[in-house]
N, C-alpha and C positions, 0 to 999 in steps of 0.2 A: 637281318637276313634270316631264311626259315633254318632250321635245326638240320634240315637235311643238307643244306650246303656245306654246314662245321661236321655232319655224320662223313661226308663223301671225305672232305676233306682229312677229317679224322684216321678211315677205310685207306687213301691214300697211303697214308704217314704208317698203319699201321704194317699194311700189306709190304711195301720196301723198304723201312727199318726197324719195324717194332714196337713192340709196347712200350717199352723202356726210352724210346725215344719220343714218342708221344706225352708219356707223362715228362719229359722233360722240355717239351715244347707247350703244353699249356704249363707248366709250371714259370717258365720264361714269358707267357702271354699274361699268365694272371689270371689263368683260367680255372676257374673252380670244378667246372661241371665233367665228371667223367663221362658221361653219357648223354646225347644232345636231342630233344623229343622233336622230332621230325618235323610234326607242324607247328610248334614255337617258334613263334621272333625273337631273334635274339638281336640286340642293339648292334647295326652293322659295326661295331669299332672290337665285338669280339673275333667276329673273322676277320678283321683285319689285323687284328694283334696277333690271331693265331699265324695268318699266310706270311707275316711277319718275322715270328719264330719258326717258321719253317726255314725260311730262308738261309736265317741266321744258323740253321743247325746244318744248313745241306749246305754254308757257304756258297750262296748264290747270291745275284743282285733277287731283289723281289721280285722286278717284272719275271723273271725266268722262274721262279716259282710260280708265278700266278700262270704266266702260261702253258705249264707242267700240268697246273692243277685241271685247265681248260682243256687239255687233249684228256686227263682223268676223268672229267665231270661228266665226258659225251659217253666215253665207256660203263660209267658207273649208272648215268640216265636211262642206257639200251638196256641196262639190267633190272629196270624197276618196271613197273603198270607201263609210263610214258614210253619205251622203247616201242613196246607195242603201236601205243598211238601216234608215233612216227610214222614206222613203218604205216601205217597203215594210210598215211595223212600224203606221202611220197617215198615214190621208187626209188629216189635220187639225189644228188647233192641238189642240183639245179632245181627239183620240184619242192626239197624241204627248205632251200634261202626266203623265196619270198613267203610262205604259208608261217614263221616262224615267230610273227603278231599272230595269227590263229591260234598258235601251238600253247602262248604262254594266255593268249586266254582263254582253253581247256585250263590248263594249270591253275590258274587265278581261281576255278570255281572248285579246287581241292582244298586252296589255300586262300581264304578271307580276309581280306588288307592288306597281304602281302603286295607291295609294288614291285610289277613285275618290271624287266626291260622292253622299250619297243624296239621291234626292228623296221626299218623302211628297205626293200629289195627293188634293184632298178637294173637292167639291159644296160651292160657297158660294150664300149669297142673291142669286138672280136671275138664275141660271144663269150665274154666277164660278164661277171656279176658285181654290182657293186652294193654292199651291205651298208645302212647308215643304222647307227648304233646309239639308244639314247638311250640313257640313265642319270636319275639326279647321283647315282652314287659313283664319285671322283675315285678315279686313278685303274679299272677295269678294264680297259682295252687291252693288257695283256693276258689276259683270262677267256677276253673274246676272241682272241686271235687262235689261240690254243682250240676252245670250243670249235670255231669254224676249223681249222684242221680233224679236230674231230669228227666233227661229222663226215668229212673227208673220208675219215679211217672207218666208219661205223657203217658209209656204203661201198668199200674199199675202190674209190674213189682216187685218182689221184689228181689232185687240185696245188696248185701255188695261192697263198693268202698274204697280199701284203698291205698293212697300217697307209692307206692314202689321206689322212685327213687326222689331226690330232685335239681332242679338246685340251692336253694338257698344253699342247702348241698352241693355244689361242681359237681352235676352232669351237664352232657351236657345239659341234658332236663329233663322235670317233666315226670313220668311213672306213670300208676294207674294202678291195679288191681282189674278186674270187676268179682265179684263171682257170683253164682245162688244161693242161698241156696237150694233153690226149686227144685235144677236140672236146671230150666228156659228151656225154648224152643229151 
């Protein structure tokens, strides 16, 4: 994964417990690098080791970290160049679901062989959204789910996200279903 996933993640860990607790979670990961260069790959099983030692430090199951980190990562994205090219891309929860294969390939042409995720956006009953979610990289859907509430939070939206379809359950790919309560726009 690129450097900037382990940076945000990093920025996380540091902002709500510290430095002190950082160095004790890549020390727990096996993590060498104190500083992570943005657009480096790093072998996906470093952030996994890391969101791993997070867990372990905030005694939590992992999915609740990963999904912690997904509502983190949408805050941390509106802060960099891409918030912009959100905004700019949709008004809306509803206009940024489906454009969000557009969105990671803008991203893709910052970062060269990075495999991105795709996303497939479809018209559910009652004016849902229903997100299909594909990545060769195993065990993420709690991180998607977090993300999709993020962007919830990032157009202060308020939306229900629930997991309809699981790869870890036997499906082909992870599904979400995005409700409005509100109606939404």
């Amino acid at each position: 994964m690129l450097g900037l996933v382990n940076q945000a993640l990093q920025e996380m860990v540091t902002e709500r417990l510290g430095t002190e607790a950082w160095d004790r979670i890549r020390q727990q990961a096996g993590v060498q690098d104190r500083v992570f260069v943005v657009m480096r790959q790093y072998p996906d099983q470093v952030t996994y080791d890391l969101a791993g030692a997070v867990a372990a430090q905030l005694g939590v199951p992992l999915p609740d970290a990963l999904h912690a980190f997904g509502h983190y990562w949408m805050a941390f994205a509106e802060r960099q160049p891409w918030g912009k090219v959100m905004y700019g891309m949709a008004s809306s929860v509803r206009e940024l679901l489906p454009a969000l294969n557009e969105l990671h390939t803008r991203l893709a042409l910052s970062f060269p062989g990075v495999t991105m995720p795709q996303f497939r956006c479809e018209d559910a009953e009652g004016g849902a959204l229903l997100v299909h979610y594909f990545s060769p990289r195993p065990g993420l859907a709690p991180f998607v789910h977090g993300v999709l509430e993020g962007i919830g939070a990032m157009y202060g939206e308020a939306i229900e996200v629930r997991q309809v379809q699981s790869r870890d359950g036997g499906a082909a790919h992870d599904a979400f279903l995005v409700t409005f309560p509100g109606g939404g726009a």
